[in-house]
Predicted model as a PDB file, atoms N, CA, C, CB and O in Angstrom, pLDDT in the B-factor column:
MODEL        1                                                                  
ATOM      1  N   UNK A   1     110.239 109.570  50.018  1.00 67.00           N  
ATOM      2  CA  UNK A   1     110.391 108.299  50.721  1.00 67.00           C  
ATOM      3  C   UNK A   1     111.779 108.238  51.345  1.00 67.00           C  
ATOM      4  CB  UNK A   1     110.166 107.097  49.759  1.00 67.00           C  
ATOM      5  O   UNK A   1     112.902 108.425  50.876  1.00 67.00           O  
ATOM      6  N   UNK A   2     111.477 108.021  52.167  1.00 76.00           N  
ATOM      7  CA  UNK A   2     112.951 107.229  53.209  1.00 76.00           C  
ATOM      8  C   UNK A   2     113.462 106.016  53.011  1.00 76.00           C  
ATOM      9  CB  UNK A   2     112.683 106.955  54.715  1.00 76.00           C  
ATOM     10  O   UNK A   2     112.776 105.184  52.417  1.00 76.00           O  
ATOM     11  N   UNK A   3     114.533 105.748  53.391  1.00 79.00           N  
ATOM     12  CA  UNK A   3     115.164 104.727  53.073  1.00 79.00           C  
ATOM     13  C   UNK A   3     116.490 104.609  54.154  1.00 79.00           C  
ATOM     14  CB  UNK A   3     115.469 104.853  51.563  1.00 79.00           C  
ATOM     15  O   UNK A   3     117.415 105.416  54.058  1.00 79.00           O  
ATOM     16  N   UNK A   4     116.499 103.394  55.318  1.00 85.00           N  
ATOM     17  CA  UNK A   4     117.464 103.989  56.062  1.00 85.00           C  
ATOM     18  C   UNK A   4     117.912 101.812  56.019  1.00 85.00           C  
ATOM     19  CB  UNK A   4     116.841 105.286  57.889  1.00 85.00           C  
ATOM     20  O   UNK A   4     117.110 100.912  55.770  1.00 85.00           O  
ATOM     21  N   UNK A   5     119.191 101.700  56.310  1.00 86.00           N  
ATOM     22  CA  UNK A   5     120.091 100.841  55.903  1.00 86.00           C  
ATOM     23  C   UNK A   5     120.895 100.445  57.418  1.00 86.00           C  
ATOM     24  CB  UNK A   5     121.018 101.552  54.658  1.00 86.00           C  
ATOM     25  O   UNK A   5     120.972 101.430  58.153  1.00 86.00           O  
ATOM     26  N   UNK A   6     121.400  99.386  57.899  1.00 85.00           N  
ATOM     27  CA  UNK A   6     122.120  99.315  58.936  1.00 85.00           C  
ATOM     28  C   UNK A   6     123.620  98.821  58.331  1.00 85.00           C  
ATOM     29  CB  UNK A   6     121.395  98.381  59.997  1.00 85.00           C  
ATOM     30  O   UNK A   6     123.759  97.875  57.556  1.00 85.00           O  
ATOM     31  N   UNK A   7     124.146  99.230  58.584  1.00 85.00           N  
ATOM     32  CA  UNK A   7     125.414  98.733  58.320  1.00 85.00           C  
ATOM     33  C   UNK A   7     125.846  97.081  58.757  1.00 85.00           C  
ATOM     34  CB  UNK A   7     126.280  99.733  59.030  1.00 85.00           C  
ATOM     35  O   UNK A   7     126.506  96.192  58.217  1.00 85.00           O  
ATOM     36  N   UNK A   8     125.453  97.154  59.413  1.00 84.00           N  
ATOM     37  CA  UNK A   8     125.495  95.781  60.277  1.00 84.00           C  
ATOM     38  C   UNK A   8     125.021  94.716  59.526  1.00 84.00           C  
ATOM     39  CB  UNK A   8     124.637  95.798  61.578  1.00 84.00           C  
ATOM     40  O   UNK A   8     125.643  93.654  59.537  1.00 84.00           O  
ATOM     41  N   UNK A   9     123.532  94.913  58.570  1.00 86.00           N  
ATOM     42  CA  UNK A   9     123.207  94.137  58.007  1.00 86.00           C  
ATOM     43  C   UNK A   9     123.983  93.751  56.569  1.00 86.00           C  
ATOM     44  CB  UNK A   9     122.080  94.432  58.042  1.00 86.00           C  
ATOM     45  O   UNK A   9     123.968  92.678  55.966  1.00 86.00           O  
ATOM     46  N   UNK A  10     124.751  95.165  56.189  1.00 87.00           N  
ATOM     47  CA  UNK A  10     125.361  94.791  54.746  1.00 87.00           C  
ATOM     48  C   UNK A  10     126.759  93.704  55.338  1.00 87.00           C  
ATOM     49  CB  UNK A  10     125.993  96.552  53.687  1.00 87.00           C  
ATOM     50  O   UNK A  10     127.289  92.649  54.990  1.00 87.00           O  
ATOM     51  N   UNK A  11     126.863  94.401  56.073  1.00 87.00           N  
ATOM     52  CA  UNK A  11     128.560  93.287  56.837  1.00 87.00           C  
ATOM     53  C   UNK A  11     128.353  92.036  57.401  1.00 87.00           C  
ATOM     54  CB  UNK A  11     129.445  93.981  58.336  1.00 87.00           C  
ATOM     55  O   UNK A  11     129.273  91.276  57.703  1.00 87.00           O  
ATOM     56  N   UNK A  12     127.040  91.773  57.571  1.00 87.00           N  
ATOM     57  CA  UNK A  12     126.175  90.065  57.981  1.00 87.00           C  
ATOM     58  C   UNK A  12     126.215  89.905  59.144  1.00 87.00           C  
ATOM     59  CB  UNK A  12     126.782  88.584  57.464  1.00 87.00           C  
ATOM     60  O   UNK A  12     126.212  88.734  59.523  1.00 87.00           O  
ATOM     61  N   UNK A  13     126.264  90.890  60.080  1.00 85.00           N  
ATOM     62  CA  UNK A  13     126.682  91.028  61.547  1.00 85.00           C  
ATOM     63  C   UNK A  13     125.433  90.559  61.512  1.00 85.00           C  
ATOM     64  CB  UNK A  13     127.197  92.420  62.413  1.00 85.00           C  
ATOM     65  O   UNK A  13     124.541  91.007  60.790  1.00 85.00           O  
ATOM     66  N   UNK A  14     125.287  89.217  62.652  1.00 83.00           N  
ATOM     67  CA  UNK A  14     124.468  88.885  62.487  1.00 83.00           C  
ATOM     68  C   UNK A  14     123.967  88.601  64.402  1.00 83.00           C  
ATOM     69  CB  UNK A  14     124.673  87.888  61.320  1.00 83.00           C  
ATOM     70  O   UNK A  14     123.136  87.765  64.756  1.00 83.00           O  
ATOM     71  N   UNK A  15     124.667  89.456  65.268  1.00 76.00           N  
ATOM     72  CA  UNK A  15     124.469  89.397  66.625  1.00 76.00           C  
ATOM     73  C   UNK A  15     123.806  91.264  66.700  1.00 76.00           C  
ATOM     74  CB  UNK A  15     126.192  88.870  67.593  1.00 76.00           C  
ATOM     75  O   UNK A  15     124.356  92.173  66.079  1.00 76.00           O  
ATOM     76  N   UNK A  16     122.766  91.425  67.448  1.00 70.00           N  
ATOM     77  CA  UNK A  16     122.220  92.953  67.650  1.00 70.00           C  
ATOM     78  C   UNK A  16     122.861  93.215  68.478  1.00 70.00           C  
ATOM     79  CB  UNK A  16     120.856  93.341  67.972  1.00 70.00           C  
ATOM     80  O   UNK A  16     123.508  92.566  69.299  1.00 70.00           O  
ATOM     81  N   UNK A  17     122.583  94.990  68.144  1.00 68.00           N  
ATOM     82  CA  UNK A  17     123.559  95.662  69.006  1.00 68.00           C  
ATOM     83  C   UNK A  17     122.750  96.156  70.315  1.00 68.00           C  
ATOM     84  CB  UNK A  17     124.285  96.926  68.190  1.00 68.00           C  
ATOM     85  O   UNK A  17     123.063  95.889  71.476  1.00 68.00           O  
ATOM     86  N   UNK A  18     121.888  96.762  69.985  1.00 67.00           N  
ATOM     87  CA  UNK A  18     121.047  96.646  70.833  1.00 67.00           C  
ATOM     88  C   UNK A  18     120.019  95.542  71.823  1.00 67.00           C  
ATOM     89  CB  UNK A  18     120.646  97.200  70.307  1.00 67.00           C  
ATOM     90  O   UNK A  18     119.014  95.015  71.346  1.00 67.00           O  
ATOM     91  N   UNK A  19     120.283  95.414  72.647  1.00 69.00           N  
ATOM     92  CA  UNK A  19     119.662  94.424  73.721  1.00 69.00           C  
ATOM     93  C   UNK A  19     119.121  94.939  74.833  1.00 69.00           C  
ATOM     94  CB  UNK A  19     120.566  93.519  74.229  1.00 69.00           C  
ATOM     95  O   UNK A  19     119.978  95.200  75.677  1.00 69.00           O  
ATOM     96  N   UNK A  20     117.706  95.254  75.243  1.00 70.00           N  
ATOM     97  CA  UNK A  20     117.782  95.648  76.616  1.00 70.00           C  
ATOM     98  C   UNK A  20     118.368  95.030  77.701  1.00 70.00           C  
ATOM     99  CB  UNK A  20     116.765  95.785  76.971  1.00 70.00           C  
ATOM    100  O   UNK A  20     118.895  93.918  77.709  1.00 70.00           O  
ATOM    101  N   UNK A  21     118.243  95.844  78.660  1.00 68.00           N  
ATOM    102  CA  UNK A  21     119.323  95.055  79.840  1.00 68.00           C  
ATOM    103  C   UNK A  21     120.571  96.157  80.291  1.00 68.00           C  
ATOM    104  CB  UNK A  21     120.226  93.437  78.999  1.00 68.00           C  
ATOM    105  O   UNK A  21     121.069  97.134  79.731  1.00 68.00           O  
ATOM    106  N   UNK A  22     120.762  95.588  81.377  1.00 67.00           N  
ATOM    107  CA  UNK A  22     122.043  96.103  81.946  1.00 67.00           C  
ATOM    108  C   UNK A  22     123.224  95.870  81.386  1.00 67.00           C  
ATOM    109  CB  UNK A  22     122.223  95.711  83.099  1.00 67.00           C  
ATOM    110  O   UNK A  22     123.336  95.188  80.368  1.00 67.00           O  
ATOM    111  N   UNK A  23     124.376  96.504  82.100  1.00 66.00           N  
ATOM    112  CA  UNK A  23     126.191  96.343  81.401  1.00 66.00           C  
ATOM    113  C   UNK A  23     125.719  94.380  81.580  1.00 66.00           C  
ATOM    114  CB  UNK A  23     128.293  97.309  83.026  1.00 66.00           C  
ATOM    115  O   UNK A  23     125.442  93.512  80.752  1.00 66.00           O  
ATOM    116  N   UNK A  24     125.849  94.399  83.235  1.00 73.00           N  
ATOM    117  CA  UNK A  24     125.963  92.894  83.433  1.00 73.00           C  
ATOM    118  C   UNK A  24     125.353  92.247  82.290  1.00 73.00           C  
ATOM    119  CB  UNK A  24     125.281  92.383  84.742  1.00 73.00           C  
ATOM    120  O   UNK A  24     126.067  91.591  81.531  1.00 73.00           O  
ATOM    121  N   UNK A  25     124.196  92.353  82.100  1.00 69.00           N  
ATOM    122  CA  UNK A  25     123.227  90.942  81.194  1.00 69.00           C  
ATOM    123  C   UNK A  25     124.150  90.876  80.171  1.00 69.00           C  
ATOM    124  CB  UNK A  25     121.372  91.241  80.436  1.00 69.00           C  
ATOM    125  O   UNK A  25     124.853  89.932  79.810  1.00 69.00           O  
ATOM    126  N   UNK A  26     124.034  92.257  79.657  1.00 64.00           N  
ATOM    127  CA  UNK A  26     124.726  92.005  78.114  1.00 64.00           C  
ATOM    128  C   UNK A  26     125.070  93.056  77.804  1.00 64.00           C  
ATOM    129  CB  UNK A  26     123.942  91.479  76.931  1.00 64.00           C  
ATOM    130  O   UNK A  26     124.192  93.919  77.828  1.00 64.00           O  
ATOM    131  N   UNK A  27     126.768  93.563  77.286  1.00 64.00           N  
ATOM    132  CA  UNK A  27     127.208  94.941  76.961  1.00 64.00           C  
ATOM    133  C   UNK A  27     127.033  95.530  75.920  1.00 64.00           C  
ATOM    134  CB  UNK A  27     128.276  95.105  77.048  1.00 64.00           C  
ATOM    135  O   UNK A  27     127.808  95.610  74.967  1.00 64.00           O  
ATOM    136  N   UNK A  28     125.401  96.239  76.115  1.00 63.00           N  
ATOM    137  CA  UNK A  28     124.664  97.001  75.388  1.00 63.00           C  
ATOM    138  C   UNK A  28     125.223  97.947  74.661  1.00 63.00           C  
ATOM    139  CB  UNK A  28     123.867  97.471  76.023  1.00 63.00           C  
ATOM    140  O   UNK A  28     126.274  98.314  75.185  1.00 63.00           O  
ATOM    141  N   UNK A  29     124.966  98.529  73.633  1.00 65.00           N  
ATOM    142  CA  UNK A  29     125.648  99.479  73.041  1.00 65.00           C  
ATOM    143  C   UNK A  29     127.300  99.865  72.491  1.00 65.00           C  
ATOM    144  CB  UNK A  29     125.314 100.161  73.763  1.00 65.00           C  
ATOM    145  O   UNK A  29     127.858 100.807  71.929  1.00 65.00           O  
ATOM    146  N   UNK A  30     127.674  98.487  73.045  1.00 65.00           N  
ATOM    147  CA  UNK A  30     129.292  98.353  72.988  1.00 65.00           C  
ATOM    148  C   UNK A  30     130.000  97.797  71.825  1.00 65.00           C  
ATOM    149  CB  UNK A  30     129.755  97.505  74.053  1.00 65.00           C  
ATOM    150  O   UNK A  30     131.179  97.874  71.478  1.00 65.00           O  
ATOM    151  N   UNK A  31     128.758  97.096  71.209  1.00 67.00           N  
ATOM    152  CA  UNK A  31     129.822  96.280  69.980  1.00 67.00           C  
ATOM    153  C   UNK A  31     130.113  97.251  68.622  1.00 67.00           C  
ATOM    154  CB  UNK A  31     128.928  94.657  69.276  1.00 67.00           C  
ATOM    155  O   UNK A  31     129.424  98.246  68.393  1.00 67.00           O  
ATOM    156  N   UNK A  32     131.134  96.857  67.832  1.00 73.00           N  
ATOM    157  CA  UNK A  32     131.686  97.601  67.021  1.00 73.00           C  
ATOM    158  C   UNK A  32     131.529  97.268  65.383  1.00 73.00           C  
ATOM    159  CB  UNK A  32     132.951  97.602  67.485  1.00 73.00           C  
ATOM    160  O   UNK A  32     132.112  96.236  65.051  1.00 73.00           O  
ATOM    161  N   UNK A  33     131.004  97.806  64.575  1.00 80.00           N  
ATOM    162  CA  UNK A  33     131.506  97.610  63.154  1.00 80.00           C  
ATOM    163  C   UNK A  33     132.518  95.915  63.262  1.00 80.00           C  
ATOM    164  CB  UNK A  33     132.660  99.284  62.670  1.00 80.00           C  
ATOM    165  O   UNK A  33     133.262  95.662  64.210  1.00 80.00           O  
ATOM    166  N   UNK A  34     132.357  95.255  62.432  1.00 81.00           N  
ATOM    167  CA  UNK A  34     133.706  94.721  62.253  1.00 81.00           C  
ATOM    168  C   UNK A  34     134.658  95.148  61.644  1.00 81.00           C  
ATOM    169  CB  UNK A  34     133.724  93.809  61.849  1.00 81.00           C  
ATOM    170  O   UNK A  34     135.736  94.702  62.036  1.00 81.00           O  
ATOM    171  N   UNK A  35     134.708  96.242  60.363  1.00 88.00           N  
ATOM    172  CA  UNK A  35     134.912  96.498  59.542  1.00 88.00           C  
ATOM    173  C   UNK A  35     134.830  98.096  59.728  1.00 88.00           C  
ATOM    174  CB  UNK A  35     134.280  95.762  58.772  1.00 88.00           C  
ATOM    175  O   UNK A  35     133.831  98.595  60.247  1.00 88.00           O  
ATOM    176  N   UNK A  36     136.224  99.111  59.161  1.00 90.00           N  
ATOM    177  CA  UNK A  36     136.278 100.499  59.522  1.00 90.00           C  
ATOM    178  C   UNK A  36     135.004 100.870  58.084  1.00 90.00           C  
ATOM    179  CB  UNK A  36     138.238 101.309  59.462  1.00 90.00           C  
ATOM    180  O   UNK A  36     134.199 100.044  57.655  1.00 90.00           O  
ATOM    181  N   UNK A  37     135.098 101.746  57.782  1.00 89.00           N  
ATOM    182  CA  UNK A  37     134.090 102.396  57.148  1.00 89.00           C  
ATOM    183  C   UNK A  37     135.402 102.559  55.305  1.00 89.00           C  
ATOM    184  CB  UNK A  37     133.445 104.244  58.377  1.00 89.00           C  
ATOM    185  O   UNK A  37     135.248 102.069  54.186  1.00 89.00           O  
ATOM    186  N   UNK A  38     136.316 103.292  55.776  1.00 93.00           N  
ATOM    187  CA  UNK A  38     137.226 102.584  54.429  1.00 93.00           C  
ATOM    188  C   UNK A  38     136.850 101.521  53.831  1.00 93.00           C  
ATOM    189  CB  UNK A  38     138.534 102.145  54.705  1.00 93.00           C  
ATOM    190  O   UNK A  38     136.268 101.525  52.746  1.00 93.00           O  
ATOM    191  N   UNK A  39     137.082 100.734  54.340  1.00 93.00           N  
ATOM    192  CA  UNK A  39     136.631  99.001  54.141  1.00 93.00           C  
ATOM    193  C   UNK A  39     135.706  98.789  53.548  1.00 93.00           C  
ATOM    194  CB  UNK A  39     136.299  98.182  55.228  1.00 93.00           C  
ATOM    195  O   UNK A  39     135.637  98.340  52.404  1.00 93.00           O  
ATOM    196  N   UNK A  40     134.632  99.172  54.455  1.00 91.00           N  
ATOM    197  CA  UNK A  40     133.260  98.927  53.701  1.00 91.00           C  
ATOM    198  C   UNK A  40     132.758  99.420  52.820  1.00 91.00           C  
ATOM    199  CB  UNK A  40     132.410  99.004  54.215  1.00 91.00           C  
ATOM    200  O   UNK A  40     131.781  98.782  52.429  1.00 91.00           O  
ATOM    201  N   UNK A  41     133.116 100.957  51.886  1.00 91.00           N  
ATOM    202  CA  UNK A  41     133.148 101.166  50.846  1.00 91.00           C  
ATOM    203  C   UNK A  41     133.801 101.003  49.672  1.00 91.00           C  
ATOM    204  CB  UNK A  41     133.055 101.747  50.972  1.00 91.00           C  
ATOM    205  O   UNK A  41     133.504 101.451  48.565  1.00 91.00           O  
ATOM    206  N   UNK A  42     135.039 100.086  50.120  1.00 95.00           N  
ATOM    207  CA  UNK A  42     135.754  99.944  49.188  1.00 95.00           C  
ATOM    208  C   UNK A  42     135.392  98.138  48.413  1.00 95.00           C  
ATOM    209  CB  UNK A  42     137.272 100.320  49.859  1.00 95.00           C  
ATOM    210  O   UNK A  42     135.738  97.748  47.298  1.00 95.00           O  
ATOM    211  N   UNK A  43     134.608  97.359  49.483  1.00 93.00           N  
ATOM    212  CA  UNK A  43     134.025  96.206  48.640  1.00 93.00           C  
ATOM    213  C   UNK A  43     133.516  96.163  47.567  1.00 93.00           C  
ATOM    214  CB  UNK A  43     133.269  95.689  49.067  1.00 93.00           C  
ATOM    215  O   UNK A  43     133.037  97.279  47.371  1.00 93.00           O  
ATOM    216  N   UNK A  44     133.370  95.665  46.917  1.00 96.00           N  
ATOM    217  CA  UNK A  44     132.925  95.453  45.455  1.00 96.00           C  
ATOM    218  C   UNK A  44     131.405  94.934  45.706  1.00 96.00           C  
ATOM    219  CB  UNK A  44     133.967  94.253  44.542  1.00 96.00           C  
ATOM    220  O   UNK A  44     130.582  95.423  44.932  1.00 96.00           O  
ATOM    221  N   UNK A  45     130.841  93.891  46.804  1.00 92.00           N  
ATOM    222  CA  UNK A  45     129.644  93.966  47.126  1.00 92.00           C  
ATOM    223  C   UNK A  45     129.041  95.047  47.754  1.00 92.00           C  
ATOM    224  CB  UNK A  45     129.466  93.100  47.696  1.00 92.00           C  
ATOM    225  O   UNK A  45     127.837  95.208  47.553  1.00 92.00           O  
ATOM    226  N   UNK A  46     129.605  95.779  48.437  1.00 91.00           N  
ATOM    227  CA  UNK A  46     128.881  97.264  48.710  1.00 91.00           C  
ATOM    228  C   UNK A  46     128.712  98.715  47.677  1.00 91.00           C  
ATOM    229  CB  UNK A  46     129.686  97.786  49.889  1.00 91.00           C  
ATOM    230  O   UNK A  46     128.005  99.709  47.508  1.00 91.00           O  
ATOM    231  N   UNK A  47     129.364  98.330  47.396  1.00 94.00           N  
ATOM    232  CA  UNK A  47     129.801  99.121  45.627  1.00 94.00           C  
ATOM    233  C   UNK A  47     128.477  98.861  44.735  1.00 94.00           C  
ATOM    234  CB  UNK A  47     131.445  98.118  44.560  1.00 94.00           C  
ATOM    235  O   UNK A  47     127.798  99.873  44.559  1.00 94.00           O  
ATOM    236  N   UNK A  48     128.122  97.975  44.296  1.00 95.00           N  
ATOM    237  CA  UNK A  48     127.145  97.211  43.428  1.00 95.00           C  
ATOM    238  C   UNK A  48     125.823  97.253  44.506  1.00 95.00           C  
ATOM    239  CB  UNK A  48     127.763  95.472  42.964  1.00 95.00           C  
ATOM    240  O   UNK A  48     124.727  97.087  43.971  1.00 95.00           O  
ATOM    241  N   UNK A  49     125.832  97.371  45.341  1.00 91.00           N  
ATOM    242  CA  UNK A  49     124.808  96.915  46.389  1.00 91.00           C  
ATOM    243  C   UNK A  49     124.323  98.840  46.639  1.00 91.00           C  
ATOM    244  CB  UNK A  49     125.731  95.762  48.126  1.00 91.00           C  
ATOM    245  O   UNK A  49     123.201  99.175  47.019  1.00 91.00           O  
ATOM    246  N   UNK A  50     125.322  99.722  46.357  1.00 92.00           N  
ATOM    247  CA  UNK A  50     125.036 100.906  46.663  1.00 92.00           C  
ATOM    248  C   UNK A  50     124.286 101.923  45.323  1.00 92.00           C  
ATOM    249  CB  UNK A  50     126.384 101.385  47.215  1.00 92.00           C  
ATOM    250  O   UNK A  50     123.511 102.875  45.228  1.00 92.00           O  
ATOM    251  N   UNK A  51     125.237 100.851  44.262  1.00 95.00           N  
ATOM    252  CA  UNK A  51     124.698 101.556  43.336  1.00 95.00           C  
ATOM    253  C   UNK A  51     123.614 100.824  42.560  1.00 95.00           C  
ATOM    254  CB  UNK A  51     125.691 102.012  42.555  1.00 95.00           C  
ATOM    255  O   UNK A  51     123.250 101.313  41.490  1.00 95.00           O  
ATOM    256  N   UNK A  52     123.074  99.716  42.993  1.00 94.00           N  
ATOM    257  CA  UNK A  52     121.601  99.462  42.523  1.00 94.00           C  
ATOM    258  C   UNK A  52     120.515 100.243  43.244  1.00 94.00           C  
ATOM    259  CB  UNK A  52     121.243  97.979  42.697  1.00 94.00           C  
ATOM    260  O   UNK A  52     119.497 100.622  42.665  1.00 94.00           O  
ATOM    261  N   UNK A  53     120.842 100.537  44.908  1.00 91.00           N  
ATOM    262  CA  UNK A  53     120.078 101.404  45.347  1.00 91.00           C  
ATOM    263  C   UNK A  53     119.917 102.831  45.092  1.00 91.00           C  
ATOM    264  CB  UNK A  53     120.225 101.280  46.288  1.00 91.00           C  
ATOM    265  O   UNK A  53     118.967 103.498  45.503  1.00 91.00           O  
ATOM    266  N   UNK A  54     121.012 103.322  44.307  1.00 92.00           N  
ATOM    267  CA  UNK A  54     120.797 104.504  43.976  1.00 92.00           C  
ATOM    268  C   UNK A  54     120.123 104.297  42.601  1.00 92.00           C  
ATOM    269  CB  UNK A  54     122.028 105.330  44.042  1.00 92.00           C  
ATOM    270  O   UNK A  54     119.127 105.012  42.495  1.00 92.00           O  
ATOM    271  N   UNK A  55     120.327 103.667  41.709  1.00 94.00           N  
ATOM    272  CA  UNK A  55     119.470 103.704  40.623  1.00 94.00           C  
ATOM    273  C   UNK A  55     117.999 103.411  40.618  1.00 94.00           C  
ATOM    274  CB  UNK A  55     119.964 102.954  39.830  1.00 94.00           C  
ATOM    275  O   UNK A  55     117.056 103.941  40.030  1.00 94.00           O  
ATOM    276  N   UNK A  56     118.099 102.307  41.535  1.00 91.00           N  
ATOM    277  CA  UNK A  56     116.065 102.563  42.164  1.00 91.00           C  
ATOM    278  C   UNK A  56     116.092 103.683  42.323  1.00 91.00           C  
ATOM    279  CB  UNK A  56     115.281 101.904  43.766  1.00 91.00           C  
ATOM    280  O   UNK A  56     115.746 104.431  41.409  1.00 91.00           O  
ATOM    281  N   UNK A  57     116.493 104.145  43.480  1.00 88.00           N  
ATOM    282  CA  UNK A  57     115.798 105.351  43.921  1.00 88.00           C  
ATOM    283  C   UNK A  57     115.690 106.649  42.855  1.00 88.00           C  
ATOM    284  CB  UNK A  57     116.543 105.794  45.198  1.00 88.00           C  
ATOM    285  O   UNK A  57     114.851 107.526  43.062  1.00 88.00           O  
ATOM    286  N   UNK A  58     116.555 106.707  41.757  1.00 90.00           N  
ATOM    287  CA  UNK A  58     116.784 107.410  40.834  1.00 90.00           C  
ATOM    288  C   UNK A  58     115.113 107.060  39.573  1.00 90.00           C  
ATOM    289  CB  UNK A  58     118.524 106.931  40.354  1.00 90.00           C  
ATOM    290  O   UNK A  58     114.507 107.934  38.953  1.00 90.00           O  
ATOM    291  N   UNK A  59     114.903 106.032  39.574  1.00 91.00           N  
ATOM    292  CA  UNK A  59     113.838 105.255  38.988  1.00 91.00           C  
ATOM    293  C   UNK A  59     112.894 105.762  39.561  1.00 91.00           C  
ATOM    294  CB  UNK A  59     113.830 103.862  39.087  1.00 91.00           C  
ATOM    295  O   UNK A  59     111.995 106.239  38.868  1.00 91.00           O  
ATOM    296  N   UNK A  60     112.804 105.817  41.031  1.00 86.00           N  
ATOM    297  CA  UNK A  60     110.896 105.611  41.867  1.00 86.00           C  
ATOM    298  C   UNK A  60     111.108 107.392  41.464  1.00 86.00           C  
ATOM    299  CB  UNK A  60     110.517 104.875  44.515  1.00 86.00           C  
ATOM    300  O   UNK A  60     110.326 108.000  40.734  1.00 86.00           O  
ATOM    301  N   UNK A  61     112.090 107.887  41.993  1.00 84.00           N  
ATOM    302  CA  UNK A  61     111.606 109.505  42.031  1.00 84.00           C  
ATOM    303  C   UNK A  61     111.250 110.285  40.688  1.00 84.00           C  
ATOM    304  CB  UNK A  61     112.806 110.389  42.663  1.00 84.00           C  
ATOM    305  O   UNK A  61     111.055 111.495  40.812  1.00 84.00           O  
ATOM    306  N   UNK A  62     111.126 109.620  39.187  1.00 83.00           N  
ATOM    307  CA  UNK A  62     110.558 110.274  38.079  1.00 83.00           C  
ATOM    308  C   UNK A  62     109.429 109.959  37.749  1.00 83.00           C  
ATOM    309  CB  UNK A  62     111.175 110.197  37.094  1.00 83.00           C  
ATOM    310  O   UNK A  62     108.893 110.506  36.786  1.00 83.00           O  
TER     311      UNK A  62                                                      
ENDMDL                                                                          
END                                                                             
């Protein structure tokens, strides 16, 4: 099983990054993390949030 995660959603980014459309409508593909990647592993909610998912997944696969 797969299991794929957006970053965006653990950080509550809560505007998509993706939009169809042109530069004009809306600058597609342009927005950024708020947060470097240091950062975001070093939270204590991503921490706990990473390692309940690894213990499921440690669970479903026996």
């Amino acid at each position: 099983a797969l299991l794929s995660l957006q970053l965006e959603d653990w950080l509550e980014m809560d505007l998509p990054v993706n939009i169809p459309g042109t530069v004009d409508e809306y600058p597609n593909w342009r927005r950024k993390l708020s947060t470097t990647l240091d950062d975001i592993f070093t939270r204590q909610n991503i921490i706990d949030l990473s390692r309940r998912l690894t213990e499921t997944r440690e669970k479903a696969s026996q």
